[in-house]
N, C-alpha and C positions, 0 to 999 in steps of 0.2 A: 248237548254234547255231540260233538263229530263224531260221524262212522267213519274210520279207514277205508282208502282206496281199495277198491280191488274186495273188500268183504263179500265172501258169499253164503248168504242164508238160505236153506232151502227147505222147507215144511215137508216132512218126509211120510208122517204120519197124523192124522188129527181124527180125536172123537170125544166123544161126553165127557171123557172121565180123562184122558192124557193126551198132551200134545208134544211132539216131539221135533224138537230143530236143530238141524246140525250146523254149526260154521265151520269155514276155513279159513283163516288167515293167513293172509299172503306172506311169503319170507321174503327179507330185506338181505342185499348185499353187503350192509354199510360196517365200515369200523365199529364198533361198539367198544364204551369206556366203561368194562368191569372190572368190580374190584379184585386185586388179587391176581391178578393176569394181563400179560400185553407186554409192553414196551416199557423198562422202566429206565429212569432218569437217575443219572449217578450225583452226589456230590455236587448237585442244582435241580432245587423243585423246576417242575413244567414252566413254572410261570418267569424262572429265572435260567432256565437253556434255554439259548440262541441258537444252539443246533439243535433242537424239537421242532421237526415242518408243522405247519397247522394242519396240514392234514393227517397227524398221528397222533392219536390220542394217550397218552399217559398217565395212567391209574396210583402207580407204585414207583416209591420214588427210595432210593436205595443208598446207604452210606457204611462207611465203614471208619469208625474213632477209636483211637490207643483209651486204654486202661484211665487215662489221664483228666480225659474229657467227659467220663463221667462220674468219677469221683475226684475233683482236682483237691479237697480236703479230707483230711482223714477221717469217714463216719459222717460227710455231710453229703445226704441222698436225696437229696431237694431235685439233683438232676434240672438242673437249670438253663444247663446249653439244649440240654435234649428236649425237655418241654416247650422251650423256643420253636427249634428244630418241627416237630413232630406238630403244632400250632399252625405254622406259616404254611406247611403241607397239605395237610387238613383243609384251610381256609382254598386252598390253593384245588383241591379235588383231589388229592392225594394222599392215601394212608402211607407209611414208613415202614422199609426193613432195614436192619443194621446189625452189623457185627462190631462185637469190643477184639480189641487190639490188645496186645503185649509184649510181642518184638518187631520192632521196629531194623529195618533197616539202610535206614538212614540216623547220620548222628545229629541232625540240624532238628532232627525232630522225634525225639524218644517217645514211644508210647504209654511208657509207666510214670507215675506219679511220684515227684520228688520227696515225699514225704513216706516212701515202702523203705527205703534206705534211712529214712531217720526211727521206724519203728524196728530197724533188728534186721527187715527183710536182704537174705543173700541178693547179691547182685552182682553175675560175671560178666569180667571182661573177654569178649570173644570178637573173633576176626571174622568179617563178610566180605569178600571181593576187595579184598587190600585194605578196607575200613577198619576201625579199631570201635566197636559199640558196646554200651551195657545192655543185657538182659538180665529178665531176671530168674532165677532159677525158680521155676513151682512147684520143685519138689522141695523149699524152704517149707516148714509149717510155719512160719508165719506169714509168708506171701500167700502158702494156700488158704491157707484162713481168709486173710483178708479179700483172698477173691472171689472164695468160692461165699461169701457172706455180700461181695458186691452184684454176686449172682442172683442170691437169693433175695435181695433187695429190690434188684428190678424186677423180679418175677412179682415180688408183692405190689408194687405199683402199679405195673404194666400188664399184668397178664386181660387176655380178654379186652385190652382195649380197642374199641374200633378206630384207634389210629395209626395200629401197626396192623401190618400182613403180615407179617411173618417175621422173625428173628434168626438168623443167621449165626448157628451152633459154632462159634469162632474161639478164642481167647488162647491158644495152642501155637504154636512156633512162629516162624516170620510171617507175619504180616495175620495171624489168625487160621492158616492156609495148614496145620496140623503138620509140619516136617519145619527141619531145623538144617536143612541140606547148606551146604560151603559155609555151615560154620564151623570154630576150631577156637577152643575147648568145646563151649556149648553144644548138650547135646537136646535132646527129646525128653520130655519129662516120662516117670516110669509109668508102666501101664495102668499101675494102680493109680497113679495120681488123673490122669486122662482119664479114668473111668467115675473119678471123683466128680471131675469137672461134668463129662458127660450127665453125671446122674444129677447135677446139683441143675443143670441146665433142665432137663426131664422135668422134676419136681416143681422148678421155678415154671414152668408155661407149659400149664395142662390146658387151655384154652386156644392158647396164642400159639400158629405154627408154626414147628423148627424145621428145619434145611442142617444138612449135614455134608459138607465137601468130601467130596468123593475120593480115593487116595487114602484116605485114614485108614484101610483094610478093616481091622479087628476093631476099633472104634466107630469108623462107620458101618460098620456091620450091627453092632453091637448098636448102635443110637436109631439105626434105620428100621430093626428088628422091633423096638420100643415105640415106633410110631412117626417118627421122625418123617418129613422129607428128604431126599438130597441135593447137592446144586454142585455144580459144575464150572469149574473157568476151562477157557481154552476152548470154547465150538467154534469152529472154523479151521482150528489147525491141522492142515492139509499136508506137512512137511515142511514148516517155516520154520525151524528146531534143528533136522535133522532131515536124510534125503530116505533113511531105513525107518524109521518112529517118528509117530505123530498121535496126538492126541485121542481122534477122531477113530482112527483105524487100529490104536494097537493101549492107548491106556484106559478108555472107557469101557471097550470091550474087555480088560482083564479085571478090570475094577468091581464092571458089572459080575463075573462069574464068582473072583475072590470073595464081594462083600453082599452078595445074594439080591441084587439090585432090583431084579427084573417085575417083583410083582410090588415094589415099595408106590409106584405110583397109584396105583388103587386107593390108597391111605392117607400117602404122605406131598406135598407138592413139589415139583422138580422145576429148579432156577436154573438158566444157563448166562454166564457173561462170556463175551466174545474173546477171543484172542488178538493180543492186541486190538484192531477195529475193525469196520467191517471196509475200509479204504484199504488195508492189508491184502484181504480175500481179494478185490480187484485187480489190486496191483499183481498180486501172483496168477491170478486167471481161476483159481477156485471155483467151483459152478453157486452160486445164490444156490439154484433149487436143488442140489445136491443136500447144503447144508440145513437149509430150512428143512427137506423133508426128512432128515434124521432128525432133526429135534422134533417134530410132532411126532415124529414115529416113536420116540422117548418118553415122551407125554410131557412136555415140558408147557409149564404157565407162562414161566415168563423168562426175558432176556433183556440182559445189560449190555449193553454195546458202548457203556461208561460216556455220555454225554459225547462224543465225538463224533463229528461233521460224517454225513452220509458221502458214500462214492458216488462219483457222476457215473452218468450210463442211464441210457434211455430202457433199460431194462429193471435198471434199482428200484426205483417207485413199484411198479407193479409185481415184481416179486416180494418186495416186504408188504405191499398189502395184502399179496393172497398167504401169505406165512402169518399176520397177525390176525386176519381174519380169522384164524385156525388156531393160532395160541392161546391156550387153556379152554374151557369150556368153552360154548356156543349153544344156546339152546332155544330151538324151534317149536312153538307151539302148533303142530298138524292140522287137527282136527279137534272138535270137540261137539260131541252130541246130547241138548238136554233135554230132559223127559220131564216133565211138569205132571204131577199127580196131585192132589189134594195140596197139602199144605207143605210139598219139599219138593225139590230136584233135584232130579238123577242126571251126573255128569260122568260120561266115558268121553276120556280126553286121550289124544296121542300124544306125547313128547320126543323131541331125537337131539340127541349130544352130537352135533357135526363140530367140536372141536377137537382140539390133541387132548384133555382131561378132566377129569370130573369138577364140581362145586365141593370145594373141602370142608366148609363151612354148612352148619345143619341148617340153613333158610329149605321154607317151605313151601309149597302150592298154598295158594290162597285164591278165592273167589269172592265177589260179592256183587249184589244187585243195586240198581238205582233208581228210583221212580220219574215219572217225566218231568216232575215239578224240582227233579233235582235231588229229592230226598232219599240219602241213602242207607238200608238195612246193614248192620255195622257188619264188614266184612266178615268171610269166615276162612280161618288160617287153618288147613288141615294137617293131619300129621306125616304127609307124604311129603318126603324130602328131594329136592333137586338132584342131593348128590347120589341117587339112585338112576341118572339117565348116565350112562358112561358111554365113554368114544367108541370107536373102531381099534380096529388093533395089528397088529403084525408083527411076525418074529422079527425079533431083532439078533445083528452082528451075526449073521448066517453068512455064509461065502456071498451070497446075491445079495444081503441087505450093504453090506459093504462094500459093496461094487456098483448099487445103483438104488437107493433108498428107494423105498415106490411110497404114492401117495398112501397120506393114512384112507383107509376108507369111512365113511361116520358111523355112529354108534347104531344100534339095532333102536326100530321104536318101540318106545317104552307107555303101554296100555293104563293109565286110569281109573278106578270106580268108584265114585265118591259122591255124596248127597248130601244137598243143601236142606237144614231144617229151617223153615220161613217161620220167620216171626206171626203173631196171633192180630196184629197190629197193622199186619200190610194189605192192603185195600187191593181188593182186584184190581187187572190191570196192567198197562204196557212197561215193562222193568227192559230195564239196558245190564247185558250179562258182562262182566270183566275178569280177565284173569289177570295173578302175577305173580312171581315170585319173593317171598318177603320175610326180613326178619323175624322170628318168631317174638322176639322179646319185642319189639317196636314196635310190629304190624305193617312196615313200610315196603314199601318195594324196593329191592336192591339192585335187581339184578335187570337189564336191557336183554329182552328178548330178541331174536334174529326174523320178529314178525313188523309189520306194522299195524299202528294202531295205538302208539305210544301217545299217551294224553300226559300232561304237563305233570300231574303227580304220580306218573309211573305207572298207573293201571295199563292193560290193555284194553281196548274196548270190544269186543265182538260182535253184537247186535241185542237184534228185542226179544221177550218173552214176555207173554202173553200168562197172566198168571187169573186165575177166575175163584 
């Protein structure tokens, strides 16, 4: 087994009875493809955008389907497009986030299923932008029935699947986006009904992360307050709206105060997709590091920039690399010091979150040894969690954050102390120590640390130990 470049072992202490070795592992600048975080691809896996540069790695791959596509029969939950869907991703390196739809507008393409109108379900005619479309009313009980029952269905399929990252708390006015704005009659469904939906979504994906669009006030308050994440459309909008209001400077900022935003990242994971694209921000002169550095400064994971071709400029590239370098977690393994005593070792290890947010998922530290012949003592998965290293931080939408974002700073490092119990079985001897971070239920490594030292099945390697 390879030792990584640049490892350094140093024998710090040695006698009869304990020896003590500390490594450091060298930190790597590289892109890293974690799950849950980064760059995600709209409405085409990685492996099918043509606008994905090879040099940007894509973890999460993100869509958005009317009512239609996933029940197109009445009661039949097979979910058959989706299972496609969420297959071809998977195979692809990519887990799924998706929201359901139910007003659509567009008439070419309704989002409800033509069989809500053959069981009873209301259905009004309302005007969007000169169009003439149906929606449907979910303040019918029979529509809410049946949705909030296609809710609960995918929550029992899907929850906890490691093929989704997250689920996108949607199914609410145009386009899933929670407002019902230039239409006529149509309005918003009543509060109770929203809170229906909210709760029936809660219930269904106790496992599996939700995201809640921000704008809802008293719903996203209320979903974000229950553990929720939130997501956001529109980062980049600098006054492309309007020359007095924009996005960035005057709706997220009241959003965050109205719907108590400010500590939901701790808990929950925050989505951003771009405004229109990021060729827009160019064409207007928008600063990149401007907007990048509100979104880390947000704690945002991740960002959709909807599959659409990057802007030219001998500046693009290296500002979106150092923005995803930083998007969601990032985690550095420091140091680590072990103390070899009879039949266990003592590990005091340093860790540091130099990303924008924490690991939301409960994967844990894990360690284990390996003999020279190869043979390995079966890991040991301890109960220290990842999502205990958290970022940097800074106030945010203060007079100076919105006049000149400052870099996030990284998170404080986070101290270690844990003991290896060795097996009765392991022969004195030279052992190869490894860390990594790893599914609890699987045992595997999930996660790409910011070190080198990456061996093919995910461990990291650090060096020898001397076990007697």
């Amino acid at each position: 087994m390879r030792l990584f470049i640049g490892l350094l072992a140093m024998v710090v202490m040695m006698s009869s009875t304990m020896a003590q070795t500390k490594f450091t592992p060298r930190e790597i600048d590289d892109l890293l493809p974690n799950p849950d975080i980064g760059w995600e691809t709209f409405h085409r896996t990685a492996n099918n955008d043509p606008n994905l540069p090879k040099w940007l790695p894509s973890t999460v791959y993100y869509f958005r389907w009317g009512w239609k596509d996933f029940e197109p029969i009445h009661g039949d939950y097979s979910f058959t497009k989706l299972e496609k869907e969420l297959a071809t991703a998977y195979a692809g390196g990519q887990t799924s986030a998706f929201r359901v739809m139910c007003c659509s507008s567009g008439r070419r393409d309704p989002y409800i299923p033509a069989w809500l109108k053959e069981i009873g379900g209301r259905i009004v005619e309302t005007k969007y932008a000169g169009a003439t479309l149906d929606v449907p009313d979910l303040d019918d009980p029979t529509i809410l029935d049946a949705h909030l029952e296609l809710i609960r269905q995918l929550g029992k399929k899907y929850d906890g699947d490691p093929r989704i990252s997250h689920v996108d708390l949607g199914s609410v006015g145009w386009w899933g986006e929670w407002h019902m704005s230039q239409s006529e009659p149509a309005k918003m469904p009543s509060a109770a009904t929203c809170r229906k939906i909210v709760d029936a979504y809660l219930a269904a994906f106790t496992k599996t992360p939700l995201v809640m669009l921000i704008g809802g006030t008293e719903q996203t308050a209320y979903a974000c307050s229950q553990g929720t994440g939130w997501r956001a459309d529109c980062l980049g909008d600098l006054g492309g709206f309007s020359k007095t209001w924009c996005h960035m400077r005057k709706l997220y900022p009241q959003s965050f105060r109205e719907e108590k935003l400010n500590e939901v990242w701790k808990r929950g994971l925050v989505a951003y997709e771009s405004c229109w694209d990021m060729r827009k921000w160019k064409q207007e002169n928008w600063s990149l590091r401007y907007i990048f550095n509100y979104a880390l400064a947000t704690h945002a994971s991740v960002l959709n920039n909807k599959s659409a071709p990057l802007p030219a400029g001998d500046d693009v590239r290296p500002e979106i690399e150092r923005f995803v370098k930083r998007l969601g977690y990032r985690i550095v393994l420091r140091d680590v010091t072990a103390s070899v005593s009879g039949r266990s070792v003592s590990l005091q290890s340093t860790w540091q979150n130099v990303g924008s947010a924490p690991v939301y998922r409960p994967y844990r530290i894990a360690w284990r040894l390996t003999s020279a012949d190869g043979k390995t003592q079966s890991p040991t998965v301890t109960d220290a969690l990842a999502s205990q290293f958290m970022p940097g931080d800074v106030e945010a939408f203060t007079e100076a954050f919105i006049k000149d974002p400052p870099d996030l700073p990284n998170g404080n490092p986070a101290k270690l102390d844990q003991t290896l119990k060795l097996n009765d079985q392991m022969a004195a001897g030279s052992y190869m120590l490894s860390a990594a971070v790893v599914d609890a239920e699987t045992g595997k490594p999930v996660i790409r640390l910011a070190n080198e030292g990456r061996e093919a099945d995910g461990w990291y390697t650090l060096g020898t130990l001397m076990l007697k």
